[in-house]
C-alpha positions as CSV (number, residue, x, y, z in Angstrom):
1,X,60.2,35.1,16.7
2,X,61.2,33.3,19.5
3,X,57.7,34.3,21.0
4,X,55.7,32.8,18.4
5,X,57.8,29.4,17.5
6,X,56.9,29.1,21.8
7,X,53.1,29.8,20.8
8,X,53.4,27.3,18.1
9,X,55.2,24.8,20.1
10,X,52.5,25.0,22.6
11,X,49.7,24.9,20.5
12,X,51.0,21.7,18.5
13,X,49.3,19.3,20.9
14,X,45.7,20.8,20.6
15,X,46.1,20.9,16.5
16,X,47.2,17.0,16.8
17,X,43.8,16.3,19.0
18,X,41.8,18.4,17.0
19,X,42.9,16.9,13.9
20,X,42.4,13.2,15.6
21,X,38.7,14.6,16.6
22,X,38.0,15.4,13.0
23,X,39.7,12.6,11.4
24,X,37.2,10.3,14.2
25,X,34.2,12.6,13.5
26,X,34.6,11.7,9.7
27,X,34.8,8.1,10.6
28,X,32.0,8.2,12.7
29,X,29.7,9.5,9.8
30,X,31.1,7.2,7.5
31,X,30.2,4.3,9.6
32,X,26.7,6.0,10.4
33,X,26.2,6.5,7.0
34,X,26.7,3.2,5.8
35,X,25.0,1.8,8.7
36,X,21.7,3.9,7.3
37,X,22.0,3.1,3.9
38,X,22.2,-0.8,4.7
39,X,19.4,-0.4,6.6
40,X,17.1,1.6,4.4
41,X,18.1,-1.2,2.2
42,X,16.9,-3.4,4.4
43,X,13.0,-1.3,4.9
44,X,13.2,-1.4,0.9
45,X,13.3,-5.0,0.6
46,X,11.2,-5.8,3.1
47,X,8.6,-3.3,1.8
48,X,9.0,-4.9,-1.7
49,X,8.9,-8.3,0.0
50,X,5.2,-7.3,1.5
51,X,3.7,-5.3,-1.6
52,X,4.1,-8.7,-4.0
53,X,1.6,-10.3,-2.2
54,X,-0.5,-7.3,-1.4
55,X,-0.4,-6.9,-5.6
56,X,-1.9,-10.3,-5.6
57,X,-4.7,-9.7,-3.4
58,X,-5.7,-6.3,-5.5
59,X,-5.5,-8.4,-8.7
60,X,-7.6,-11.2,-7.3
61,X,-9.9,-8.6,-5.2
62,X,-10.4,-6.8,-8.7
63,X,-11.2,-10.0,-10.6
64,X,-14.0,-11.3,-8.1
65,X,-15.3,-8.1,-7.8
66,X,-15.8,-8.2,-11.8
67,X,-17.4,-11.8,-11.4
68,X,-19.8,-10.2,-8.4
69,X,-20.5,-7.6,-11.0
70,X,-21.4,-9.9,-13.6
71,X,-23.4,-12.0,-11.3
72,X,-25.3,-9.4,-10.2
73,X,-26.0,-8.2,-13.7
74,X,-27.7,-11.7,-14.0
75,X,-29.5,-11.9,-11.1
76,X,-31.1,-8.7,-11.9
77,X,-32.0,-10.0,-15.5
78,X,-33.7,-12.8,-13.8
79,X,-35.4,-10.7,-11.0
80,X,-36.7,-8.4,-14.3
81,X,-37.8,-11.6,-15.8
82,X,-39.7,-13.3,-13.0
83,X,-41.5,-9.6,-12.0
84,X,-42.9,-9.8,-15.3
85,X,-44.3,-13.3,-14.8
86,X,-45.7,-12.2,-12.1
87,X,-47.1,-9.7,-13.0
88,X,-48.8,-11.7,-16.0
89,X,-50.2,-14.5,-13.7
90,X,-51.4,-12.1,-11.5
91,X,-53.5,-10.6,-14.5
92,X,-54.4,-14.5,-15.5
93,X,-55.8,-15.3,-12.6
94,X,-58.0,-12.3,-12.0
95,X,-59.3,-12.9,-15.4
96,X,-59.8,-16.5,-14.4
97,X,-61.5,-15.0,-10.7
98,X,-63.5,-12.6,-12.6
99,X,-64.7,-15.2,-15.6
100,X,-66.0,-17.5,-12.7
101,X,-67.8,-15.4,-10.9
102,X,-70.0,-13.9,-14.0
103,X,-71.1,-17.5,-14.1
């Protein structure tokens, strides 16, 4: 017995160091931890901070492409519109050309 209360004598020291190692190891992480979470925190608000505006320009993107739409839509009409006059004058005034030179 005397053998092993010498063994346990001896090995006190390293089981006091180890335990400190641990006890810093956990702190460590801890620290690390919070050190990650506060700056994740950080990213999110930042990220939120960037997509408001960015939200913004999609909304206003979306509505000025529906006006471009809708403009478009009209200028078509109107191209329709003035193809067909043309057409029509065209048809006038070779009926005018053709009139004048029976005579």
């Amino acid at each position: 017995m005397a053998a092993s209360n010498d063994l346990q004598d001896l090995l006190k020291p390293f089981y006091q160091r180890a335990s400190q190692a641990e006890d810093r190891l956990a702190r460590l992480e801890a620290t690390y931890a919070n050190k990650k979470e506060s700056g994740n925190e950080e990213k999110r608000k930042m990220v939120t901070e960037l997509q408001s505006p960015i939200e913004g320009v999609q909304v206003e993107q979306i509505s000025e492409n529906g006006k471009a739409l809708e403009e478009i839509k009209k200028l078509r009409a109107e191209n329709a519109k003035l193809k067909y006059q043309i057409t029509h004058l065209v048809r006038a005034l070779k009926e005018a050309d053709s009139k004048l030179a029976s005579k």
